[in-house]
SEDO-842471 format. One line per field, with one value per atom (N, C-alpha, C): residue in one letter; x, y, z; atom name. Coordinates in Angstrom, 3 decimals, m for minus. Layout:
residues N
code: A,...
c1: X,...
c2: Y,...
c3: Z,...
site: CA,...
END
This chain:
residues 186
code: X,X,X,X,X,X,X,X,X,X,X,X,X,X,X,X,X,X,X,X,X,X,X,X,X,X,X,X,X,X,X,X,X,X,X,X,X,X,X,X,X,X,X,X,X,X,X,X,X,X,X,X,X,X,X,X,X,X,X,X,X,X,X,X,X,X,X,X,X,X,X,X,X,X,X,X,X,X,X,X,X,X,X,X,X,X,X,X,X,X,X,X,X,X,X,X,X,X,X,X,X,X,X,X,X,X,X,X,X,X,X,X,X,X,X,X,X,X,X,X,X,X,X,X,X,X,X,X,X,X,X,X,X,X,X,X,X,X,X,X,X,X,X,X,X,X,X,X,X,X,X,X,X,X,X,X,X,X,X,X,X,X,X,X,X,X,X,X,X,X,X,X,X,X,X,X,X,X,X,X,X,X,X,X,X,X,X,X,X,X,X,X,X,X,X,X,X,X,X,X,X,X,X,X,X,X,X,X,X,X,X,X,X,X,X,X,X,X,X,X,X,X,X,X,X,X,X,X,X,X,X,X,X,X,X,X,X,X,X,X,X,X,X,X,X,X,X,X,X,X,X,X,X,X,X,X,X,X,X,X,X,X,X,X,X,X,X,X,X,X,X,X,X,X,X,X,X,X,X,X,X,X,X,X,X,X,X,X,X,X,X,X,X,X,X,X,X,X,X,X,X,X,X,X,X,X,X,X,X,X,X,X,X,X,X,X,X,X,X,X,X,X,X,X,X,X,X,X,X,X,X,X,X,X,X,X,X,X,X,X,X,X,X,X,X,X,X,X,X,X,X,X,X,X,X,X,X,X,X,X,X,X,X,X,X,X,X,X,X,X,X,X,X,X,X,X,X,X,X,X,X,X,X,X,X,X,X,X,X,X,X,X,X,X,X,X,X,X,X,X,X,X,X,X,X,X,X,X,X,X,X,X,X,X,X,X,X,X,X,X,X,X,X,X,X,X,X,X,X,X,X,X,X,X,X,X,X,X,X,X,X,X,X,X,X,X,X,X,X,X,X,X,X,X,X,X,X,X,X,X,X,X,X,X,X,X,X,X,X,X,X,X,X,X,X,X,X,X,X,X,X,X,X,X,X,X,X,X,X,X,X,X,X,X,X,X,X,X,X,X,X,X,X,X,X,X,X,X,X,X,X,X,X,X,X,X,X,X,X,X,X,X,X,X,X,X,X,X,X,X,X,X,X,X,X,X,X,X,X,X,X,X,X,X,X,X,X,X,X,X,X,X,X,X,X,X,X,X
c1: m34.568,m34.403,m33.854,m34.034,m33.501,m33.306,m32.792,m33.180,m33.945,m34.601,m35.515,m35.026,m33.832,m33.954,m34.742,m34.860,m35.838,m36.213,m37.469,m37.656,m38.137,m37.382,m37.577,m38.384,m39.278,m40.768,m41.697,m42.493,m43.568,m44.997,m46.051,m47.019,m48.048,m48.826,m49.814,m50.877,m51.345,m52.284,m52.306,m54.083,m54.372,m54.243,m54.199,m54.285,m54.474,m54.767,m55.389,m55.591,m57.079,m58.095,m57.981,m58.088,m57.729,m56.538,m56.052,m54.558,m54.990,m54.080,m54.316,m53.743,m54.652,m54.235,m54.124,m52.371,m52.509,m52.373,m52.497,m51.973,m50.349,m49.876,m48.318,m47.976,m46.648,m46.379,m46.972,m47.171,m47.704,m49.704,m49.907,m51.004,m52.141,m53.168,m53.865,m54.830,m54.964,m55.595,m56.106,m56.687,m57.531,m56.823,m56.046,m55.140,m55.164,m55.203,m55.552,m56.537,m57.874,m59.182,m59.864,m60.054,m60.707,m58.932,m57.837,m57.053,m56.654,m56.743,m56.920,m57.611,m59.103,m59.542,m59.372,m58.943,m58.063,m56.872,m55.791,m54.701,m55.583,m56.859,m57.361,m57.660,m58.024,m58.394,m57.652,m58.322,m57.481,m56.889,m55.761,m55.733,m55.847,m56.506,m57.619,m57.364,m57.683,m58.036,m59.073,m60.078,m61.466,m60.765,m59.847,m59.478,m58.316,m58.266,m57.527,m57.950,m59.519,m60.165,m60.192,m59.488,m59.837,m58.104,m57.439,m55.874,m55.836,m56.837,m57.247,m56.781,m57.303,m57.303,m55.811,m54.218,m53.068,m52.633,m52.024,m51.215,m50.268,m50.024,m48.832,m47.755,m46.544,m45.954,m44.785,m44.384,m43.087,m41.461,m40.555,m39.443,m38.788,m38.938,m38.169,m39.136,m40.367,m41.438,m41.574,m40.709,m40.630,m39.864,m38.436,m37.203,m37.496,m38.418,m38.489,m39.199,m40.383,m41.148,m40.529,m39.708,m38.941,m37.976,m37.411,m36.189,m36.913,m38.291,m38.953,m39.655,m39.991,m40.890,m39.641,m38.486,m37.449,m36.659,m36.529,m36.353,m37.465,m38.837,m39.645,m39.799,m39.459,m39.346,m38.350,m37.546,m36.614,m36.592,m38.292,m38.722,m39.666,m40.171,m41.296,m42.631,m43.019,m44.095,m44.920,m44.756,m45.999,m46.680,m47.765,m48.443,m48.897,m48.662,m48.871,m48.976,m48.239,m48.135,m48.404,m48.964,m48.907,m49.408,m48.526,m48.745,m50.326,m50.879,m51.899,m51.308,m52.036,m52.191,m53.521,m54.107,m55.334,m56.490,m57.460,m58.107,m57.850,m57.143,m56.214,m56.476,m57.423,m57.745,m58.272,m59.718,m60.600,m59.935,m58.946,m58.305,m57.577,m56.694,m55.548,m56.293,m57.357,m57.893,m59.139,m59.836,m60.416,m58.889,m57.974,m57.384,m56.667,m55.856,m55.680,m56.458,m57.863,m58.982,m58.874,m59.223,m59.541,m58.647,m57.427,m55.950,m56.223,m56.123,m56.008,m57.577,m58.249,m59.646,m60.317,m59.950,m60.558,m61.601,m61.843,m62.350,m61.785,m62.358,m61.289,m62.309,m62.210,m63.295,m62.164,m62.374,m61.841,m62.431,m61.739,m62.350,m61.630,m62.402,m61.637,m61.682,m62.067,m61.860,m60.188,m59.800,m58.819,m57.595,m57.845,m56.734,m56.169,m55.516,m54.888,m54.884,m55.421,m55.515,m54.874,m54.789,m54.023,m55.275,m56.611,m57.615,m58.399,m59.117,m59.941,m61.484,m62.575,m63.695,m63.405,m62.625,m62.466,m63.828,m64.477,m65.956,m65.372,m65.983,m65.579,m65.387,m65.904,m65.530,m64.130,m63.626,m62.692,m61.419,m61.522,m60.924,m60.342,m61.596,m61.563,m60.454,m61.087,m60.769,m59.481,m58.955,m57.327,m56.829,m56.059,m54.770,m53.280,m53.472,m51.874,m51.140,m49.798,m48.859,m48.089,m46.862,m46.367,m47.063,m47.707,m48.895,m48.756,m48.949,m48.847,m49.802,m50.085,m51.352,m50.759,m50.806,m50.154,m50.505,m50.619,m51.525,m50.608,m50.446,m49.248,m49.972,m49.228,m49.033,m49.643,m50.666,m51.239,m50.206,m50.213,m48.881,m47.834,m47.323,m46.302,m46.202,m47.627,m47.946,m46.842,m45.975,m45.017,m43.762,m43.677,m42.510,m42.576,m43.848,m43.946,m44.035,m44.905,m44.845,m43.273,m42.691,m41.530,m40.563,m40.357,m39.935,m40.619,m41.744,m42.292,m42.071,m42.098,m41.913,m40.200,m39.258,m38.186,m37.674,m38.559,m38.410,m39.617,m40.373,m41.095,m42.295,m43.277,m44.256,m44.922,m46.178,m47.613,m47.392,m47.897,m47.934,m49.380,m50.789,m52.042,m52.703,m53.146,m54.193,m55.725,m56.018,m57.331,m58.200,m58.119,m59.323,m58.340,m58.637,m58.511,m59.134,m58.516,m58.881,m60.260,m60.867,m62.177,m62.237,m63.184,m63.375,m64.306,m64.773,m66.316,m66.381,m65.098,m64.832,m65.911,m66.517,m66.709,m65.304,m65.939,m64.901,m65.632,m65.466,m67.017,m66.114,m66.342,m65.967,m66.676,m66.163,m67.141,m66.690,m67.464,m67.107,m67.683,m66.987,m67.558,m68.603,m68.446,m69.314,m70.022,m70.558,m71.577,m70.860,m71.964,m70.849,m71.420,m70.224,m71.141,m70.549,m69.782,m69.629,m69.446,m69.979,m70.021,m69.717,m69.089,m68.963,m67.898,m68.442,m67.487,m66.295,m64.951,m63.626,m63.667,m63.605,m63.603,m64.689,m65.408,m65.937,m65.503,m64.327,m63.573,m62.203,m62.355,m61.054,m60.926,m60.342,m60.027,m59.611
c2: m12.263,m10.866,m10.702,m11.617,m11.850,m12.999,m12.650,m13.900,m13.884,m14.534,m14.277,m15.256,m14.691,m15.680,m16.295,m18.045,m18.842,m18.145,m17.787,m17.729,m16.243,m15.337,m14.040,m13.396,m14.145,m13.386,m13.357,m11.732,m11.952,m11.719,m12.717,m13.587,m11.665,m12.207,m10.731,m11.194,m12.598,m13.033,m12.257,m11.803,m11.001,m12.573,m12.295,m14.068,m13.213,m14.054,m13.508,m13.162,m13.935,m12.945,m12.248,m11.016,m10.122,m8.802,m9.054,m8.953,m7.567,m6.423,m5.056,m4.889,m3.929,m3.320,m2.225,m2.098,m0.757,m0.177,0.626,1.714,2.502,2.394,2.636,3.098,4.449,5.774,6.455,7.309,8.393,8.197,9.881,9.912,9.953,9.746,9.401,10.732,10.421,12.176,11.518,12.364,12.966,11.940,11.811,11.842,10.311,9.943,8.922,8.196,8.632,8.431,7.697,6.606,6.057,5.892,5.585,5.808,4.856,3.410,1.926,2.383,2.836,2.898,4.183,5.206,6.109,5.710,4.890,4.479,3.051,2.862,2.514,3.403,4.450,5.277,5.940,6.261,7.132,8.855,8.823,10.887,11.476,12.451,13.516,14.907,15.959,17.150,17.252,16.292,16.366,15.308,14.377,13.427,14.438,15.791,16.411,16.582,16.693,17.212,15.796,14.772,13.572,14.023,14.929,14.992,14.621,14.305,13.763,12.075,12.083,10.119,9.720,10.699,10.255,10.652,9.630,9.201,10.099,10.738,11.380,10.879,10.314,9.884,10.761,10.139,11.138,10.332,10.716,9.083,9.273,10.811,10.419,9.872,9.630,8.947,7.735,7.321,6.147,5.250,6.191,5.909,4.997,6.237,6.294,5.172,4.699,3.813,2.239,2.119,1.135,0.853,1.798,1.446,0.834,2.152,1.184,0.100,m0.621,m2.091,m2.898,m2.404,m3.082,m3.810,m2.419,m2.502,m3.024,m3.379,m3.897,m5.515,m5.593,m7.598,m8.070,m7.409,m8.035,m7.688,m8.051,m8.016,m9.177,m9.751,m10.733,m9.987,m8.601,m8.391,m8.191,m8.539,m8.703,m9.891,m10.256,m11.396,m11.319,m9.724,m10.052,m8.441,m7.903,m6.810,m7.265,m5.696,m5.929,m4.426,m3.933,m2.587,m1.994,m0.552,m0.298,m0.168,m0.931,m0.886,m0.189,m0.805,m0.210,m0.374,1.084,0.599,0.839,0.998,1.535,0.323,1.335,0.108,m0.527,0.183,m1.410,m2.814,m2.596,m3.768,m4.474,m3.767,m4.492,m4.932,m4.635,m5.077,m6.420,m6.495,m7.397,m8.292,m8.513,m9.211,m10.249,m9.303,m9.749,m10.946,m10.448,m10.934,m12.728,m12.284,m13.237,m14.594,m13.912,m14.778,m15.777,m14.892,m15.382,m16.007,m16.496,m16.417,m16.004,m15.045,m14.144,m12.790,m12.058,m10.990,m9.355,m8.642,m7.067,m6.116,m5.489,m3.934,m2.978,m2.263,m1.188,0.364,1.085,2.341,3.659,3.949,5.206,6.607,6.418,8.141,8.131,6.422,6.638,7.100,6.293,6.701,8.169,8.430,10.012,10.399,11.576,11.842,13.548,13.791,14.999,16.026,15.693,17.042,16.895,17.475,17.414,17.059,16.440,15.739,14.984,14.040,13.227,12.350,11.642,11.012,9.464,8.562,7.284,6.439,7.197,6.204,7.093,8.359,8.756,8.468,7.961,7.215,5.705,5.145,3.590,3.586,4.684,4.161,5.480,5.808,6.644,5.708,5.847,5.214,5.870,7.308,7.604,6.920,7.238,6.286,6.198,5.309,4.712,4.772,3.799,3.113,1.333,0.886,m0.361,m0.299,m2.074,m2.291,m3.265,m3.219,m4.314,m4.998,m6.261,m6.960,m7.163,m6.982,m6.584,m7.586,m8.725,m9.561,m9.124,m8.583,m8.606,m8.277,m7.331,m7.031,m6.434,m6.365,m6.182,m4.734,m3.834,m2.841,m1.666,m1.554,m0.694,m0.889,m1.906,m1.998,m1.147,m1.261,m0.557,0.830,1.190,2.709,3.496,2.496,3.003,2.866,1.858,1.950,3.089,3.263,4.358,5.617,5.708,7.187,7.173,6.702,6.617,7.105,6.879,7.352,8.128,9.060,10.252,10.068,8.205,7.720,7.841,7.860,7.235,6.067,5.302,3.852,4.343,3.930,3.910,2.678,2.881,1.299,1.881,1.323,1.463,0.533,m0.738,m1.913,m2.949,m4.169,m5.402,m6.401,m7.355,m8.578,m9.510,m10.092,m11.097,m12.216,m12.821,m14.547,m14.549,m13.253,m13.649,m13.920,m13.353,m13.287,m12.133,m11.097,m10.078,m8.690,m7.763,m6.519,m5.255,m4.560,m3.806,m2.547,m1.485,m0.076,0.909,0.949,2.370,3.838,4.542,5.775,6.866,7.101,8.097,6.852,6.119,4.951,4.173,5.145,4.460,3.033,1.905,1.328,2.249,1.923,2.559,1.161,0.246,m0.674,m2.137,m3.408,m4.188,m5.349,m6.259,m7.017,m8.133,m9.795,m10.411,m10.206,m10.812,m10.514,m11.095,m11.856,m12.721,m12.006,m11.383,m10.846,m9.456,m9.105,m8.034,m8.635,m10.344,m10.141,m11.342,m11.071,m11.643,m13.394
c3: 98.344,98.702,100.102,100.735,102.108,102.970,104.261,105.011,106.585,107.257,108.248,109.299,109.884,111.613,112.000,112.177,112.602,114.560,114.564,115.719,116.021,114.903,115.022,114.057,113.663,113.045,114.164,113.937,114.492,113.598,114.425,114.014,113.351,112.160,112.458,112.921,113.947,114.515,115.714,115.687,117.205,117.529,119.203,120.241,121.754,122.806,123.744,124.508,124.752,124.898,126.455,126.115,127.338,127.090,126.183,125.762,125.340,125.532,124.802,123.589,122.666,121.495,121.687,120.746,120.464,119.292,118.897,117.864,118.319,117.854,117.781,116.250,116.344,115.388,115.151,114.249,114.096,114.478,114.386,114.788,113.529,113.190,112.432,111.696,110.855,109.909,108.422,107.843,107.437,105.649,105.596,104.661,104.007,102.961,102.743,102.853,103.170,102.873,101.425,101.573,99.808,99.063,99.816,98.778,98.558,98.715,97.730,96.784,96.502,95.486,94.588,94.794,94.092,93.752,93.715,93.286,92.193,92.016,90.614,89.884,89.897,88.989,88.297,87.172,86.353,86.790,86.519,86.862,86.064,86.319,85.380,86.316,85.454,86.136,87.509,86.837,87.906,89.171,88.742,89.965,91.046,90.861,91.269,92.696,92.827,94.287,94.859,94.809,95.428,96.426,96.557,96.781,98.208,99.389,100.567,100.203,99.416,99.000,99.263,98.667,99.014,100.416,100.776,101.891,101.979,103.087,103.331,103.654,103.238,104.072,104.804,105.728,106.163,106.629,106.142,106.116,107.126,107.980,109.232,110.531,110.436,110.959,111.027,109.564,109.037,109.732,109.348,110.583,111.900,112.284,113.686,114.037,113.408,113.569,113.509,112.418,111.962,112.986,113.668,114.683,116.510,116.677,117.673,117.649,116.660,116.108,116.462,115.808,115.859,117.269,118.232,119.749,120.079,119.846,120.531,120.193,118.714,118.897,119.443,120.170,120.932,122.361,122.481,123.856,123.928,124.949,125.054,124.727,124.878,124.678,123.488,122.426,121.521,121.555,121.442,120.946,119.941,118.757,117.304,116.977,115.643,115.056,113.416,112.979,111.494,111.313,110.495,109.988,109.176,109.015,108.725,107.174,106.358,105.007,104.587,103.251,102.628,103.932,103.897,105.041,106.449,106.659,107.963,108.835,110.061,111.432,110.521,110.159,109.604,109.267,108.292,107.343,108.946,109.275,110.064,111.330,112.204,113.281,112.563,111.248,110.716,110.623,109.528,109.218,110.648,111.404,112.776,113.463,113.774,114.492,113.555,112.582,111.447,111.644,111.511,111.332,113.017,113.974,114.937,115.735,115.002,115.202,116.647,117.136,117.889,117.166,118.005,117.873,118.384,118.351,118.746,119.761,120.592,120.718,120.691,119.588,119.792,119.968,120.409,121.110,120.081,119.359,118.418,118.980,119.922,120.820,121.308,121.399,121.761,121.144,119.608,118.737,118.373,118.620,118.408,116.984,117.101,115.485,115.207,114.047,113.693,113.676,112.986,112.798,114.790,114.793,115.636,114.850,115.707,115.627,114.236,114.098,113.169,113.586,112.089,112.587,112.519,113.074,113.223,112.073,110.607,109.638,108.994,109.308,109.369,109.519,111.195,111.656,111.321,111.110,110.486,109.126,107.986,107.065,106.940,107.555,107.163,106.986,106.005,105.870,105.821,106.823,107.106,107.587,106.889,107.036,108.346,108.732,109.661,111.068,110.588,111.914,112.149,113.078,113.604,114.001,113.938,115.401,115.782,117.007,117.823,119.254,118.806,120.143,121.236,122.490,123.376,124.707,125.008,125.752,127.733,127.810,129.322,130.121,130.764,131.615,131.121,129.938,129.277,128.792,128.744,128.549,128.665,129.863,130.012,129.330,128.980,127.757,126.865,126.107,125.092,124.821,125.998,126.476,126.358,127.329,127.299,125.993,125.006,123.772,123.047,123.069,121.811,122.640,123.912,124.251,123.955,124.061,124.035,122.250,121.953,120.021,119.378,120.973,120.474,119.774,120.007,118.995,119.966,119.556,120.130,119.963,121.220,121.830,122.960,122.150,122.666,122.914,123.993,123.610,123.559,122.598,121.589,121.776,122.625,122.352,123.310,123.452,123.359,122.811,122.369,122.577,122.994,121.938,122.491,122.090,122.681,122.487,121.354,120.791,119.702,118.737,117.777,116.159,115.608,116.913,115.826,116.032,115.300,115.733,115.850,117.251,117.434,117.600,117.059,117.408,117.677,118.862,119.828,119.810,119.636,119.514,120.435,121.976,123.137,123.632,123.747,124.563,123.653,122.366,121.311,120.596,120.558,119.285,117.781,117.240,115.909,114.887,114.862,113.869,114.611,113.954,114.372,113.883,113.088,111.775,112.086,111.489,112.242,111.189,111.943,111.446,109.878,109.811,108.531,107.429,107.910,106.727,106.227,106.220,105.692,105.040,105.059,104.933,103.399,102.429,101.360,101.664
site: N,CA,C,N,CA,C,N,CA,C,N,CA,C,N,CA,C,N,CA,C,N,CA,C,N,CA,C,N,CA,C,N,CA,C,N,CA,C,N,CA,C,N,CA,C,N,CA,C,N,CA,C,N,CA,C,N,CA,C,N,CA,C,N,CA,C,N,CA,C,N,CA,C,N,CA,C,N,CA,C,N,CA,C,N,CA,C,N,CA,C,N,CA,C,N,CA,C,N,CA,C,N,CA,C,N,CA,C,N,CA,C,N,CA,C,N,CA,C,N,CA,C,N,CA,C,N,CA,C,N,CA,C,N,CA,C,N,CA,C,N,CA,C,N,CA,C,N,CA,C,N,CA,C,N,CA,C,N,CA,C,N,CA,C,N,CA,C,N,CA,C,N,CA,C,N,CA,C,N,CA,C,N,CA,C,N,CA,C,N,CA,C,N,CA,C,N,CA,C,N,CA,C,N,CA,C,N,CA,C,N,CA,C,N,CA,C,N,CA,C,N,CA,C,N,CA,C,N,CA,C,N,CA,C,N,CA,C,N,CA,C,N,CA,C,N,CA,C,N,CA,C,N,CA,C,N,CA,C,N,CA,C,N,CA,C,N,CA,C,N,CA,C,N,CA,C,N,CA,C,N,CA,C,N,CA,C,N,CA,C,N,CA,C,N,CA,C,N,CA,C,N,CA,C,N,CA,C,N,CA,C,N,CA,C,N,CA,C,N,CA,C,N,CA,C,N,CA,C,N,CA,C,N,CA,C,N,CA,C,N,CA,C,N,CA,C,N,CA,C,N,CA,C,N,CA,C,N,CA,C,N,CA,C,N,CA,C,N,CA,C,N,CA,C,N,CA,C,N,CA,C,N,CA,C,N,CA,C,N,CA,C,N,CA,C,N,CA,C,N,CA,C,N,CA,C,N,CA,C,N,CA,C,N,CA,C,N,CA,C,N,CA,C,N,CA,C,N,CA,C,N,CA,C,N,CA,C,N,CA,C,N,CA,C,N,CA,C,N,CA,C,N,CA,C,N,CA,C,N,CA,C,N,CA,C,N,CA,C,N,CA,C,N,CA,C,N,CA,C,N,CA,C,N,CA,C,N,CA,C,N,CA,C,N,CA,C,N,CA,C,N,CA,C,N,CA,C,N,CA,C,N,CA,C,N,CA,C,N,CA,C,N,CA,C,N,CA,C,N,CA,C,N,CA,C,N,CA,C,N,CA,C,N,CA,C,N,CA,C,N,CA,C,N,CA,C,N,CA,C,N,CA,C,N,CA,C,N,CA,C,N,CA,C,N,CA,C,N,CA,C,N,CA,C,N,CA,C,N,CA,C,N,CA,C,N,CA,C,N,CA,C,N,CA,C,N,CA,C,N,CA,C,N,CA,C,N,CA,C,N,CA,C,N,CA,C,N,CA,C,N,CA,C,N,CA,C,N,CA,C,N,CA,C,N,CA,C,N,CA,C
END
């Protein structure tokens, strides 16, 4: 289906430790909640009030997202990206951690979101679309700023990087989740 320049993949291993995460494209909502496990189910009349469960997507977001990921691997600063699939953060900050056998803290007050008082498993488990997480190389921080402001995205940092292999998310100082990486991940 294609071909992949030796040299020019990047890794979806978080690596380290110290290193900031961010959340990069759009901002995060309400939308796609439970919706891995609604895309098993059957559709029915009654599966009608589940209409939160689909993903919104939007293709000039898409665009947009696709063209700054793009300007940004052809910079030194990532030390590891991988888009939000099923699960949103949860999946992609477990899988990350996992891969790269580190650990994560992330801070969900930070992540920008579309409703207001979104609750922390809200947060966790959206899965609106064109979102990244991306582990960004210590120092390197203003690169990215400046690529995503340059194409109108959120480019946040949400957490860094740890030596523990768990993944702890705090919410206004609280932790409220705590779980090592590998145990979320297939």
């Amino acid at each position: 289906v294609g071909l992949v320049e030796n040299g020019k993949m990047i890794s979806a291993k978080a690596k380290g430790v110290g290193n900031p995460v961010y959340i990069v494209g759009s901002a995060t909502g309400k939308d796609g909640i439970k919706g891995a496990s609604f895309d098993s189910k059957d559709i029915t009349a009654e599966s009608a009030k589940d209409l939160p469960s689909v993903q919104v997507g939007d293709p000039f977001q898409e665009k947009l997202l696709l063209e700054a990921t793009m300007e940004l691997s052809e910079t030194d600063a990532i030390a590891g990206m991988q888009d939000m699939g099923a699960a949103g953060i949860t999946c992609s900050t477990c899988e990350m951690s996992a891969a790269g056998n580190v650990g994560m803290e992330i801070y969900l007050d930070r992540v920008p979101t579309r409703q207001d008082n979104m609750l922390p498993y809200e947060i966790l488990l959206s899965e609106s679309q064109e979102r990244m997480l991306v582990v960004v190389q210590k120092g390197k921080e203003q690169v990215v700023k400046d690529i995503f402001d340059k194409w109108d995205l959120h480019a946040e940092e949400i957490g860094h990087v740890t030596d523990t292999g768990r993944i702890r998310y705090y919410m206004s100082g609280e932790l409220v989740g705590d779980v090592p990486a590998e145990s979320l991940v297939l």
